[in-house]
C-alpha positions in Angstrom: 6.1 -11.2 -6.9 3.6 -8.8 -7.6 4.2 -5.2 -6.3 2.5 -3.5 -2.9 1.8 -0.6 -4.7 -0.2 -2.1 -7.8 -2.0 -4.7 -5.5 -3.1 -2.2 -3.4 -4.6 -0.4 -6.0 -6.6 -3.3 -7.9 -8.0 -3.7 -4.3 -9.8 -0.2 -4.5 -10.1 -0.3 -8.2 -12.2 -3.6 -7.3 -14.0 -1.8 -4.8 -15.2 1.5 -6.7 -16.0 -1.1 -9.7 -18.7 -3.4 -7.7 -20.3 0.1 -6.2 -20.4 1.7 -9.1 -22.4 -1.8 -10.9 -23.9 -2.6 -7.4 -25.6 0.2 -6.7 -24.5 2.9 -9.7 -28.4 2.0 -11.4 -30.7 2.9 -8.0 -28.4 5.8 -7.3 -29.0 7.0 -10.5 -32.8 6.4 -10.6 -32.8 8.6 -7.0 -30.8 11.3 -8.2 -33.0 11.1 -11.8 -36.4 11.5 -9.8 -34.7 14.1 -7.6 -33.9 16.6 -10.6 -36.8 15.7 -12.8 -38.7 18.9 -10.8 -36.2 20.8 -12.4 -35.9 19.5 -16.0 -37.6 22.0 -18.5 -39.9 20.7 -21.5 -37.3 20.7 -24.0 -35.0 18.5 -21.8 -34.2 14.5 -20.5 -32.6 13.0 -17.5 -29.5 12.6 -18.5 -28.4 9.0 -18.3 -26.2 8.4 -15.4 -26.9 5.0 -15.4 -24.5 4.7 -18.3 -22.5 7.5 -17.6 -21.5 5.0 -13.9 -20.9 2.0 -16.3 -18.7 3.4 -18.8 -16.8 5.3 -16.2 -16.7 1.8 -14.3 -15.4 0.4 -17.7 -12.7 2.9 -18.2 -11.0 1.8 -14.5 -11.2 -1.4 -15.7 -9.2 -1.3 -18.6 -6.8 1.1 -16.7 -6.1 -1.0 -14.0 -6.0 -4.0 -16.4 -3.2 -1.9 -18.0 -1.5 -1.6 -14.9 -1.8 -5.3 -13.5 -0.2 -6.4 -17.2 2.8 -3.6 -17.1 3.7 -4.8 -13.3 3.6 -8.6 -14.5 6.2 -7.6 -17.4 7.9 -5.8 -15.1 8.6 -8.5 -12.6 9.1 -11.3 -15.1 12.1 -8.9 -16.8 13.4 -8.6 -13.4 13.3 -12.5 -12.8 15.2 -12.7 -15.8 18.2 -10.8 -14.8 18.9 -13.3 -11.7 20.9 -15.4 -14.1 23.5 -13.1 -15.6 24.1 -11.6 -12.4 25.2 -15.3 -10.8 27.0 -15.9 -13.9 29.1 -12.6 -13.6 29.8 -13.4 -9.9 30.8 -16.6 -10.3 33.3 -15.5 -13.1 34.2 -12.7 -11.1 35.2 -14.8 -8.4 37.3 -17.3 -10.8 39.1 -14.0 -12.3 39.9 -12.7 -8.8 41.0 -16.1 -7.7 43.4 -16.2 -10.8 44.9 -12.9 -10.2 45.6 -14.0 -6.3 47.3 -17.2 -7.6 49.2 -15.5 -10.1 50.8 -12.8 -7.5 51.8 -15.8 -5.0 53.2 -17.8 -8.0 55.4 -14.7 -9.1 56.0 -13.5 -5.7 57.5 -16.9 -5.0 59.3 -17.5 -8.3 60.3 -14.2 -9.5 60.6 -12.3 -5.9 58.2 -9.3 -5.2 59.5 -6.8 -7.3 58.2 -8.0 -10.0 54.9 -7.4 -9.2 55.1 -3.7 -10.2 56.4 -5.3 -13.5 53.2 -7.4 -13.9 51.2 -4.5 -12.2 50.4 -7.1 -9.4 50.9 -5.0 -6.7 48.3 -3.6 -4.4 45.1 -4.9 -3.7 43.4 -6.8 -6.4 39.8 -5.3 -7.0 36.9 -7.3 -6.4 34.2 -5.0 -8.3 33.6 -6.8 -11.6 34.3 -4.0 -14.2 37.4 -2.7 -12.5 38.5 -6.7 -11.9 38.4 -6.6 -15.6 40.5 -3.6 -16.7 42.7 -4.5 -13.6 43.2 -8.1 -15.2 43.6 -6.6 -19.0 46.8 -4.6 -17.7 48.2 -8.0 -16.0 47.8 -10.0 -19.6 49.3 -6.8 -21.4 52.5 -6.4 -18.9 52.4 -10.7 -19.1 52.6 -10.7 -23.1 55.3 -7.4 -22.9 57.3 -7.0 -19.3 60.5 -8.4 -19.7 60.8 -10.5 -16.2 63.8 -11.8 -14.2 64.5 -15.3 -14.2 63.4 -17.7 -12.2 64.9 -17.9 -8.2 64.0 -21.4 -7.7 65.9 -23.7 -9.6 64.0 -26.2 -12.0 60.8 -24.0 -11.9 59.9 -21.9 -14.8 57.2 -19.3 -14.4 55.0 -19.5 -17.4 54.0 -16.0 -18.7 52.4 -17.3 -21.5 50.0 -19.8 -20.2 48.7 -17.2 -17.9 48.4 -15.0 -20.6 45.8 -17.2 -21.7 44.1 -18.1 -18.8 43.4 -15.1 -17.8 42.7 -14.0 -21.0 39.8 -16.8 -21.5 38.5 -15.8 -18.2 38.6 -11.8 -18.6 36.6 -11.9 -22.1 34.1 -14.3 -20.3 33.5 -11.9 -17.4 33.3 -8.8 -20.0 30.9 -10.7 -21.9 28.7 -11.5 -18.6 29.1 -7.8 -17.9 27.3 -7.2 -21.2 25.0 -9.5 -20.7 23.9 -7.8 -17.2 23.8 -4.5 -18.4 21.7 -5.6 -21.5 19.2 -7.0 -18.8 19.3 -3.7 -16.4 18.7 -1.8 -19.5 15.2 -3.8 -20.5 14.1 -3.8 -16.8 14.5 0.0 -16.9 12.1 -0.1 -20.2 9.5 -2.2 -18.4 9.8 0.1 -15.5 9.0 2.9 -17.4 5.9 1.5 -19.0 5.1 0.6 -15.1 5.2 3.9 -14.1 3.1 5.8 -17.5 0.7 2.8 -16.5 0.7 3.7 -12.7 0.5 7.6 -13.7 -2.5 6.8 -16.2 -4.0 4.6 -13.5 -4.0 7.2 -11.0 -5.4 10.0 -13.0 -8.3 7.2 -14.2 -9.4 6.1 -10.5 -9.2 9.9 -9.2 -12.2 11.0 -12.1 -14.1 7.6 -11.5 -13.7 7.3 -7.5 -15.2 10.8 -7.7 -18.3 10.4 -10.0 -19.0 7.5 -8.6 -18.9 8.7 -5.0 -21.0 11.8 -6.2 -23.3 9.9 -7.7 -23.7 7.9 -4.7 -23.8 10.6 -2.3 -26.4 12.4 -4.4 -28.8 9.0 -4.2 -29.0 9.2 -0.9 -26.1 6.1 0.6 -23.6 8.7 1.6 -22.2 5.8 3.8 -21.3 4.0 0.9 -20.1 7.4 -1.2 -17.3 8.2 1.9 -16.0 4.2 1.2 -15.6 4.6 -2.1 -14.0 8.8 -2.0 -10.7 8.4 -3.3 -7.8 8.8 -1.2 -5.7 12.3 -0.9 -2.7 10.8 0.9 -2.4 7.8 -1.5 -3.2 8.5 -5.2 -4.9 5.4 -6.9 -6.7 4.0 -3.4 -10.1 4.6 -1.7 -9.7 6.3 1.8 -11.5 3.6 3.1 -8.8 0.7 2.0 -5.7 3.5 2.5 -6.4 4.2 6.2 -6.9 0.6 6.6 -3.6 -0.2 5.5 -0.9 1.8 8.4 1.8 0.7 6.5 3.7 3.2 3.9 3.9 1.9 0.7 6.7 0.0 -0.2 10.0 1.6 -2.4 9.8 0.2 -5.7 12.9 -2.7 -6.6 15.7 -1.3 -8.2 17.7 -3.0 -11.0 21.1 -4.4 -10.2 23.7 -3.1 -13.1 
């Protein structure tokens, strides 16, 4: 979903654009014929005309800039939705392990032997530390030597839950990777975000000016006040930024 903070701004970008084409050319004629008294021989109106269009250009491709950077931005963070259910899921399949594991020994081996397969405690439900937690179980599994069974004709098998836990510990590492590979690009396409925002801004405060100047000095200084850009919020007219009584939104944060 496109964000508050750049929509709002193609609003006023949109706005300053059409005055500047709209009525840029007669404000310019007016304030032409106004300072032609004043021109000496040697001297010609300066275009302003152009000077409105160009600067009208130059927003343009700024907030084109922008628009593109906060698409990127939000398609890299769609993107990371899948890694992040994958590591959950395996997280949950690792924990679920570990749980069955400690009633399985607890039951077959007695409860001191927990400390021996560095059971005991609570078993961590954060990802990372669910991994290192599990990596010491499989270690003390493969080396511990463990009393023998209590119950008679049931074996507890260190080995096979060497590997299953094993199996399951490398895939949640590897969706841990994979999640901090995708936080890591979302925090690039932020950052172009934000030098687009910051270019933005400084754009739209020169052009909202001249063109509000210009405006002002050819005589619609109704129009000139709409288009004034805002000194509460950078990148907006005043018009549309007291229009809108809401604060602008935090920006999303990537999940690592």
């Amino acid at each position: 979903m496109p964000s508050k903070l750049v929509t709002d701004r193609q609003k006023s970008a949109a706005a300053v654009i059409a005055a500047a084409r709209t009525h840029g050319p007669r404000a310019a004629s007016t304030v032409a014929s106004t300072l032609s008294p004043l021109l000496a021989k040697s001297e010609k109106h300066p275009d302003l005309a152009l000077l409105v269009e160009l600067s009208a250009r130059t927003l343009e491709t700024a907030i084109t800039k922008l628009v593109q950077a906060d698409t990127a931005h939000e398609a890299e963070l769609s993107d990371d939705a899948g890694p992040r259910t994958r590591r959950d899921e395996l997280a949950t399949k690792l924990y679920d392990d570990l749980i069955e594991l400690k009633e399985i020994a607890t039951g077959l081996l007695g409860s001191p032997a927990l400390a021996l397969l560095r059971l005991e405690g609570t078993t961590p439900r954060d990802p990372v530390v669910l991994v290192r937690h599990a990596e010491g179980v499989v270690q003390a599994l493969e080396t511990a030597k463990l009393p023998k069974s209590r119950v008679r004709g049931a074996a507890f098998h260190a080995k096979d839950w060497s590997e299953r836990l094993t199996e399951h510990t490398e895939a949640l590492s590897s969706a841990l990777g994979d999640v901090a590979r995708e936080a890591r690009e979302a925090e690039g396409t932020l950052v172009a975000k934000n030098r687009a925002l910051a270019e933005h801004d400084r754009t739209f405060g020169d052009v909202a000016t001249l063109v509000s100047a210009v405006l002002r000095m050819g005589g619609d200084t109704e129009l000139a006040a709409r288009v004034r850009p805002s000194s509460r919020r950078p990148g907006q007219t005043v018009e549309l930024a007291e229009g809108d009584a809401q604060p602008p939104a935090p920006e999303p944060t990537t999940d690592a």
